[in-house]
C-alpha positions in Angstrom: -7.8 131.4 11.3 -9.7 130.6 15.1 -9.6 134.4 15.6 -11.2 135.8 12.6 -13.9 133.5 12.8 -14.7 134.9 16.0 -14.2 138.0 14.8 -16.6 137.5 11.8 -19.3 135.7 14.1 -19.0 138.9 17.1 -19.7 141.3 14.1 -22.5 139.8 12.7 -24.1 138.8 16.4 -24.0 142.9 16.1 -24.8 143.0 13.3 -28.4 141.3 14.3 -28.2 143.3 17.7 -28.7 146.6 15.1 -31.2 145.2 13.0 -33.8 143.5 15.8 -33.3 147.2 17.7 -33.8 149.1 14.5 -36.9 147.1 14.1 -38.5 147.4 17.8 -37.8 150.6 18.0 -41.3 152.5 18.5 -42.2 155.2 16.1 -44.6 158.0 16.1 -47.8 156.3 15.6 -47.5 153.6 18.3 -46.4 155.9 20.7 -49.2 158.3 19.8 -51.5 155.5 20.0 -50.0 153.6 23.4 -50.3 157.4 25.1 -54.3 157.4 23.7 -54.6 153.7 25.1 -53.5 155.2 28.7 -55.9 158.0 27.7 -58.7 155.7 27.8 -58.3 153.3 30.1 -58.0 156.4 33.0 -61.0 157.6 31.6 -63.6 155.3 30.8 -64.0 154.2 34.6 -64.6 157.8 35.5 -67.1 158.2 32.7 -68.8 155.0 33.9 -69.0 155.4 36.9 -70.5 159.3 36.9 -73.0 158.0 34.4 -74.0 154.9 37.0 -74.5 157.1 39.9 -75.9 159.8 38.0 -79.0 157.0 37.1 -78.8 155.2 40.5 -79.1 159.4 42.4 -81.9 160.0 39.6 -83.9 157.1 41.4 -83.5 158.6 44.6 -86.3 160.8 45.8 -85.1 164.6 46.4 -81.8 166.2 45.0 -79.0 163.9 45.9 -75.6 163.2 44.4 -74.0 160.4 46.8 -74.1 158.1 44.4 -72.2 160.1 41.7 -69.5 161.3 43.9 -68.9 158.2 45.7 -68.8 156.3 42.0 -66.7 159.2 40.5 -63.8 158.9 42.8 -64.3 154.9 42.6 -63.7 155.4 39.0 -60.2 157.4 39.2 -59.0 154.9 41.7 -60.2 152.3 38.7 -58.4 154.4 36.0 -55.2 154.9 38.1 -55.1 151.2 38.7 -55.5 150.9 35.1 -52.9 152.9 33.9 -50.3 151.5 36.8 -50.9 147.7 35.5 -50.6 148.8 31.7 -47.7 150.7 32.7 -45.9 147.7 34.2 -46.9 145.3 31.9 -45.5 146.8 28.8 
């Protein structure tokens, strides 16, 4: 009798193995929206930052874009950090 219990309580610890990976299993729209997620956060530092030093250079007397180039490579060094930590913390 001891070994068909076992048996019976192996197969249904399998049994819930299946069904909890069935269930966290990612499908098409959480990907697609994890991928936009990456999307974003590399982005919006760039965009940021551009916009920031495009106002701080427009303050400035003369043509100058220090500001914008300086806070547009600040910005993918931001988004690439970003990206890395959401990466690793899934």
């Amino acid at each position: 009798m001891k070994p068909q219990q076992e048996l019976k309580k192996s197969v249904e610890n399998q049994l819930k193995r299946i069904k909890k990976a069935e269930h966290d299993r990612p499908n098409l729209l959480s990907q697609t929206t994890y991928i936009g997620t990456l999307g974003l956060v590399m982005v919006l530092p760039i965009v940021a930052g551009v916009y920031l030093g495009h106002w701080l250079d427009s303050l400035m007397t003369g043509y100058s874009t220090r500001w914008t180039l300086s806070l547009l490579m600040t910005g993918v060094v931001i988004g690439f950090f970003n990206v890395y930590f959401l990466i690793n913390n899934k």
